[in-house]
N, CA and C of each residue as an Amber inpcrd file, in Angstrom:
protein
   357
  45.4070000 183.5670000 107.8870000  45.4860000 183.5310000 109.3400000
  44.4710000 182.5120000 109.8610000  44.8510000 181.2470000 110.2490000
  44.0640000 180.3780000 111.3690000  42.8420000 181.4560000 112.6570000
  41.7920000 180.4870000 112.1490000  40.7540000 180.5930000 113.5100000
  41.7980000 180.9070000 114.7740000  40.5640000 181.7340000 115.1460000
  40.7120000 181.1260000 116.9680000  40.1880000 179.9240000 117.5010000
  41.1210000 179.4740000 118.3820000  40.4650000 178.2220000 118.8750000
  39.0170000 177.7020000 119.5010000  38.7050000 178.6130000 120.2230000
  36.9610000 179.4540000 120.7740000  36.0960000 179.6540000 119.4700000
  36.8130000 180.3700000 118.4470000  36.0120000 180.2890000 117.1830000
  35.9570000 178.7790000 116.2150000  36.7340000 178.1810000 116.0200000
  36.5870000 176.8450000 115.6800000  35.8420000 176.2240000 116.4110000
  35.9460000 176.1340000 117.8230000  34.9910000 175.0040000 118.1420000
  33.4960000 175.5880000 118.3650000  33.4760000 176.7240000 118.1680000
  32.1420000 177.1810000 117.8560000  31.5460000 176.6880000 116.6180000
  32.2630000 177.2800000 115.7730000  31.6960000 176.7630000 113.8220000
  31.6180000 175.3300000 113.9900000  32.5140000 174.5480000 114.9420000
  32.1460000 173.2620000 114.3810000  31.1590000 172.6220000 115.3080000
  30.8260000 173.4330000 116.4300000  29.4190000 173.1290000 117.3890000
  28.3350000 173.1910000 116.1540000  28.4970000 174.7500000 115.6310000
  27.4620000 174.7830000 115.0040000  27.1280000 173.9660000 113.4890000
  28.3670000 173.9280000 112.9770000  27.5820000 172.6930000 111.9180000
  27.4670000 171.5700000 112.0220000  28.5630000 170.7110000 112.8910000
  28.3250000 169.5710000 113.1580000  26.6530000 168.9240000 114.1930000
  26.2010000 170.4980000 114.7940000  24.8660000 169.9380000 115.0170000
  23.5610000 170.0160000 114.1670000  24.2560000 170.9760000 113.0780000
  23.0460000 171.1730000 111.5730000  23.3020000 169.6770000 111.1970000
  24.5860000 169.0910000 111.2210000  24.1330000 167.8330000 110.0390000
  23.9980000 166.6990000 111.2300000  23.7250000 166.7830000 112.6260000
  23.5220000 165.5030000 113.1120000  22.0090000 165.7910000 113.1450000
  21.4990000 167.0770000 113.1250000  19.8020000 166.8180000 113.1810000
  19.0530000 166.5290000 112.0970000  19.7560000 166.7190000 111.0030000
  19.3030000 166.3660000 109.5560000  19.4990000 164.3860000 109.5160000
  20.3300000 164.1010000 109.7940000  20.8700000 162.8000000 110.0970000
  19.7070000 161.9430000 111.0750000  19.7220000 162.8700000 111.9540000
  19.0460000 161.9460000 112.8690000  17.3960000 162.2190000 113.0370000
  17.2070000 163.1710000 112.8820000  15.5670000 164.1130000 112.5900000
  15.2110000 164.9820000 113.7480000  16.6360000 164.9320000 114.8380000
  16.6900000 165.8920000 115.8020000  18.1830000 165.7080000 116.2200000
  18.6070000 167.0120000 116.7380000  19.2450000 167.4700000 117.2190000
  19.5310000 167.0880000 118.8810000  20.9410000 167.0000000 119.6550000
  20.9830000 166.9110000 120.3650000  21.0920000 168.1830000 121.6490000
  20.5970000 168.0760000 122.8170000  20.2200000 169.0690000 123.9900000
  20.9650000 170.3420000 123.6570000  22.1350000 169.6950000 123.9310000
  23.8290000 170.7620000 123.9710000  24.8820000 169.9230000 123.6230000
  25.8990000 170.3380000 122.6450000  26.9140000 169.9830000 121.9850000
  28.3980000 170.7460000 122.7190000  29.3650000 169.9300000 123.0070000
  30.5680000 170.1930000 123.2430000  31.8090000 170.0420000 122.2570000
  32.4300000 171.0860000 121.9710000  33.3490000 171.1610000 121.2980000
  34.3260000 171.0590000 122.4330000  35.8090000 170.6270000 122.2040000
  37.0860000 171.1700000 122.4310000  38.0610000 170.7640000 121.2590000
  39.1980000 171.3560000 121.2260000  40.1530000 171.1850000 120.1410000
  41.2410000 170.8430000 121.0450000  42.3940000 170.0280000 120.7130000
  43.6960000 169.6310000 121.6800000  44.3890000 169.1050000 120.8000000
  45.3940000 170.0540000 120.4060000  46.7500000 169.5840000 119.6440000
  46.0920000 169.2320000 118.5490000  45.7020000 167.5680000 117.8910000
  45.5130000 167.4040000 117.1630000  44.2390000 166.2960000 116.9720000
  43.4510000 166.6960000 117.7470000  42.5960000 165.8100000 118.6650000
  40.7040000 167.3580000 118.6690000  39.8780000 166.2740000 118.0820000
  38.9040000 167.2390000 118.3030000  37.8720000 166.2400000 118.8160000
  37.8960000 166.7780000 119.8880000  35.8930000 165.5290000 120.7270000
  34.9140000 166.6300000 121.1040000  33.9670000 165.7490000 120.6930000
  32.3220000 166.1550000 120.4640000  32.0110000 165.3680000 121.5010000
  31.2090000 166.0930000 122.3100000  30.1900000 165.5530000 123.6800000
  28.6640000 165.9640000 122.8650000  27.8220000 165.3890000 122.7350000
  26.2780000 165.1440000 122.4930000  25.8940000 164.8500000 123.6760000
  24.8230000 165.7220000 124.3340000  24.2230000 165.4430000 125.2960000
  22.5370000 165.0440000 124.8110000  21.8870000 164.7220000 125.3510000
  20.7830000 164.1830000 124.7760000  21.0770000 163.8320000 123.4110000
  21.5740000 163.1840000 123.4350000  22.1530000 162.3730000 121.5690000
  20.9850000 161.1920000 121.2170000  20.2970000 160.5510000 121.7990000
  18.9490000 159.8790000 121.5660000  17.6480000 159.9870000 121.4770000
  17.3550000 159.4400000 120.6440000  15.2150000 159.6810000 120.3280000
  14.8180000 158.9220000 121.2140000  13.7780000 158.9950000 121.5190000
  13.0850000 158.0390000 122.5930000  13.2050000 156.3730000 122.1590000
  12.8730000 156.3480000 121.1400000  12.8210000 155.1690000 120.3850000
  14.4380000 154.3140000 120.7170000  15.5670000 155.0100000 120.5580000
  16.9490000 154.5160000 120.7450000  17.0720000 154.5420000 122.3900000
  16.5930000 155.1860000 123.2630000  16.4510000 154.8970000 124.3360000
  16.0980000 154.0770000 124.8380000  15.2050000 153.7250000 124.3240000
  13.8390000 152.3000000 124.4300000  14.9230000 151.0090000 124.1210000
  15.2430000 150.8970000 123.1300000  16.1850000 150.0040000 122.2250000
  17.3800000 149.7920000 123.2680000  18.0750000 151.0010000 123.5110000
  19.3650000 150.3320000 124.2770000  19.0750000 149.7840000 125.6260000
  17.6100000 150.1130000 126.1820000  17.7400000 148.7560000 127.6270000
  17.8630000 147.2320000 127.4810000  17.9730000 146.6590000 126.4390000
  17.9690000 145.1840000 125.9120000  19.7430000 145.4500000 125.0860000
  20.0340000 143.9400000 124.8480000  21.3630000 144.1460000 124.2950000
  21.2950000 144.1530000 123.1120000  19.6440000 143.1060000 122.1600000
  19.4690000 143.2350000 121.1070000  19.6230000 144.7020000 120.6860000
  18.7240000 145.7400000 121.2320000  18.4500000 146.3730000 121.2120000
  19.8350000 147.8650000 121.0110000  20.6300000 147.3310000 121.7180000
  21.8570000 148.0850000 121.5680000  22.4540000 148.2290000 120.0670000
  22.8210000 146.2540000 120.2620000  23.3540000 146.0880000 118.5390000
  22.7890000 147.2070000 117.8420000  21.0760000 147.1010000 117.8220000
  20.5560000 147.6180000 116.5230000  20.8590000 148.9580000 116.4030000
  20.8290000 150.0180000 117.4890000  21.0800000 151.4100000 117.7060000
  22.5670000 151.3760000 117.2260000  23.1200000 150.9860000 117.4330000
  24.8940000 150.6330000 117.3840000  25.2110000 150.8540000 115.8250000
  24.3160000 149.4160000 114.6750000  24.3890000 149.5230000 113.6260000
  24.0680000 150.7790000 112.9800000  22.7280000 151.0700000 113.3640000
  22.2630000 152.5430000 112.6360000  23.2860000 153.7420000 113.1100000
  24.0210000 153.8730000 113.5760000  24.5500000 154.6640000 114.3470000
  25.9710000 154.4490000 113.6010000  26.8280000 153.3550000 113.5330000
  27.4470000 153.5150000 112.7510000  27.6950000 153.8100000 110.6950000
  25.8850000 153.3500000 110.9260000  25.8140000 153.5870000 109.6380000
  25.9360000 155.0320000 109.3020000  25.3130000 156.1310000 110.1870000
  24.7160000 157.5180000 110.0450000  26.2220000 158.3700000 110.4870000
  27.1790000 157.6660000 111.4730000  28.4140000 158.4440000 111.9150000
  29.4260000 158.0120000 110.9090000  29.8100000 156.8340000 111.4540000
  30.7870000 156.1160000 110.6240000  30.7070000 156.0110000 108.7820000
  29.9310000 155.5700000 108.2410000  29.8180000 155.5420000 106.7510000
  29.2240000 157.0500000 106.4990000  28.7500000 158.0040000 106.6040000
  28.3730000 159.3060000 106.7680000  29.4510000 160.2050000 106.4320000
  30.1900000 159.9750000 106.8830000  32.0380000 160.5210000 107.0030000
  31.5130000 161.5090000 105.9500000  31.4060000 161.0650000 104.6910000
  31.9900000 161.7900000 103.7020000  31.4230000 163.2080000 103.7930000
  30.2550000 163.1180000 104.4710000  28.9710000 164.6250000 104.2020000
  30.0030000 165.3190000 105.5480000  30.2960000 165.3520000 106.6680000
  30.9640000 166.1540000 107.9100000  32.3490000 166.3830000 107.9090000
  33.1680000 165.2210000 107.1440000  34.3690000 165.2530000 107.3630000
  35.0770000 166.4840000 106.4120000  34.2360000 167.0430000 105.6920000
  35.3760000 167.7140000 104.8900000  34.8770000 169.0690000 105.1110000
  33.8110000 169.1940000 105.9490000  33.1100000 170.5960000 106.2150000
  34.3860000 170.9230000 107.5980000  34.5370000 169.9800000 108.3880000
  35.6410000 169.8860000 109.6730000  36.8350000 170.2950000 108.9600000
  37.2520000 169.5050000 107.7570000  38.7100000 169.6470000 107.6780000
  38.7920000 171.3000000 106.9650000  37.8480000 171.7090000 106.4960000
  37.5490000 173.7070000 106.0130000  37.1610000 174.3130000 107.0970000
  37.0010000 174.1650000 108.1210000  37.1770000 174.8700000 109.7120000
  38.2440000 174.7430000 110.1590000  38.7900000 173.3720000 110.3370000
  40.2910000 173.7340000 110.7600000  41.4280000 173.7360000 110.1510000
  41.4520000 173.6200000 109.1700000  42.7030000 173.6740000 108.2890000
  43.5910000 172.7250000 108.2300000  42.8430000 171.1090000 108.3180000
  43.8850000 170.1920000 108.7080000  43.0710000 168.7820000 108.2790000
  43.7770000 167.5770000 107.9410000  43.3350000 166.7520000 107.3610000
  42.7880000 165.2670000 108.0380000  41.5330000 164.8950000 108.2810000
  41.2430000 164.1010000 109.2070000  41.8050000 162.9940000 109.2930000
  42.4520000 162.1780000 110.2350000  42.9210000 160.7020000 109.7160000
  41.7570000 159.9380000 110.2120000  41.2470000 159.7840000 111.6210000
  40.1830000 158.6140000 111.9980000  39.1280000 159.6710000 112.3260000
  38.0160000 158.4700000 112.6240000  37.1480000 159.4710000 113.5850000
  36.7140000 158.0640000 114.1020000  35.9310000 158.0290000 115.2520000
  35.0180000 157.2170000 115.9960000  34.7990000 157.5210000 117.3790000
  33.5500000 156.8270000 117.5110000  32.1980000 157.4240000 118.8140000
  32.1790000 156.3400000 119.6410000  31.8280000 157.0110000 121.0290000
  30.9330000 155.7890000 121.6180000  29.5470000 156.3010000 122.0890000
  28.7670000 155.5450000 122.8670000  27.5990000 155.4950000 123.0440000
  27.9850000 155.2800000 124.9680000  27.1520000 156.0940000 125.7870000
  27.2120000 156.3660000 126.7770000  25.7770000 156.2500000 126.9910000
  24.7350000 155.3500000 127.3480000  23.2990000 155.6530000 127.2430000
  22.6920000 156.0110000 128.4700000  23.5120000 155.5180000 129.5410000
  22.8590000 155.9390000 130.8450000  22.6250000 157.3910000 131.1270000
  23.5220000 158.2030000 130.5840000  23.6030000 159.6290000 130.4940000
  23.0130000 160.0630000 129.0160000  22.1930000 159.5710000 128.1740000
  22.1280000 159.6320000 126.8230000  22.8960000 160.7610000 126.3820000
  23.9820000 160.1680000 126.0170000  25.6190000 160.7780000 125.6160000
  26.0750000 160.2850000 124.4680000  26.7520000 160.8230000 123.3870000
  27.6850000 160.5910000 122.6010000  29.0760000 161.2560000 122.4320000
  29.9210000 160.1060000 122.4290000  31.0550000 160.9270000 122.4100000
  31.9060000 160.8890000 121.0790000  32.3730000 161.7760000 120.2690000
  32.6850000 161.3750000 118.9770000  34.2200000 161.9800000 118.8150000
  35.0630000 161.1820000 118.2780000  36.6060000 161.3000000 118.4650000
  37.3130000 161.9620000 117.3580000  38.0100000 162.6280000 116.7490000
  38.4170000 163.0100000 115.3660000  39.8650000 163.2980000 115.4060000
  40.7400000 162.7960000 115.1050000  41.7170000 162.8300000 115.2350000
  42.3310000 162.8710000 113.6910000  43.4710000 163.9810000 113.9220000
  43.4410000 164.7100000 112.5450000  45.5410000 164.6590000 112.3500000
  45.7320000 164.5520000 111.0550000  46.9800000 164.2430000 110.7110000
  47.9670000 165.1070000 111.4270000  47.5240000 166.4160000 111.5640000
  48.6240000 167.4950000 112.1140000  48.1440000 168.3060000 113.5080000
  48.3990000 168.7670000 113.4500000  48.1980000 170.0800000 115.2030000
  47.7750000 170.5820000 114.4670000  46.6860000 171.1650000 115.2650000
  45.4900000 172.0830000 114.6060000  45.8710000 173.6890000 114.9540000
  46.2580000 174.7020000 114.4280000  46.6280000 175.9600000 114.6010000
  45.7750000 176.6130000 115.0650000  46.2000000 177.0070000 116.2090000
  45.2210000 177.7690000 117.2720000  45.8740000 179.3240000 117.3450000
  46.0070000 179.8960000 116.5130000  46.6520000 181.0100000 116.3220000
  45.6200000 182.3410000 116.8250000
């Protein structure tokens, strides 16, 4: 029997913010789950260290947050993606983020081969 949908995006609040604080050496404010069809987005609120704050008022400065950031989300995949696909029962096809800094925000996209059973 499939999660509840309230219960999935709970489990995956809660681990997906165990491995972004291990990742990053903190954790962000408050984390948003929702699940939709076949579609799962993550809102990170305070998603930046001071230091990446500092960094994204310059554009150099962006790049560089940008790179590390895709290094730690994007090439990372392998450590989150398969803890996600044993919460919901379904197989990831993409994932990708953006960076919102004025609001120090992250938004992270996961979009998964099938409809996610919200039973």
């Amino acid at each position: 029997m499939a999660k509840l949908c309230n219960c999935m995006e709970s489990e995956i609040r809660r681990e997906i913010t165990k491995l972004y604080k291990s990742s990053f050496g903190k954790g962000p404010e408050s984390t948003e789950v929702i699940i939709y069809e076949n579609f799962v987005f993550l809102k990170f609120l305070g998603a930046f260290s001071q230091i990446e704050e500092s960094l994204l008022k310059t554009a150099k400065g962006r790049e560089i947050v940008e790179e590390i950031r895709d290094e730690l989300i994007l090439a990372q995949a392998s450590l989150y993606i398969p803890i996600i696909e044993e919460i919901v029962k379904e197989k990831v096809d993409k994932v990708n983020y953006i960076m919102e800094e004025k609001k120090n925000t992250l938004y992270m996209f996961i979009l998964f081969t099938n409809i996610i059973e919200k039973v």
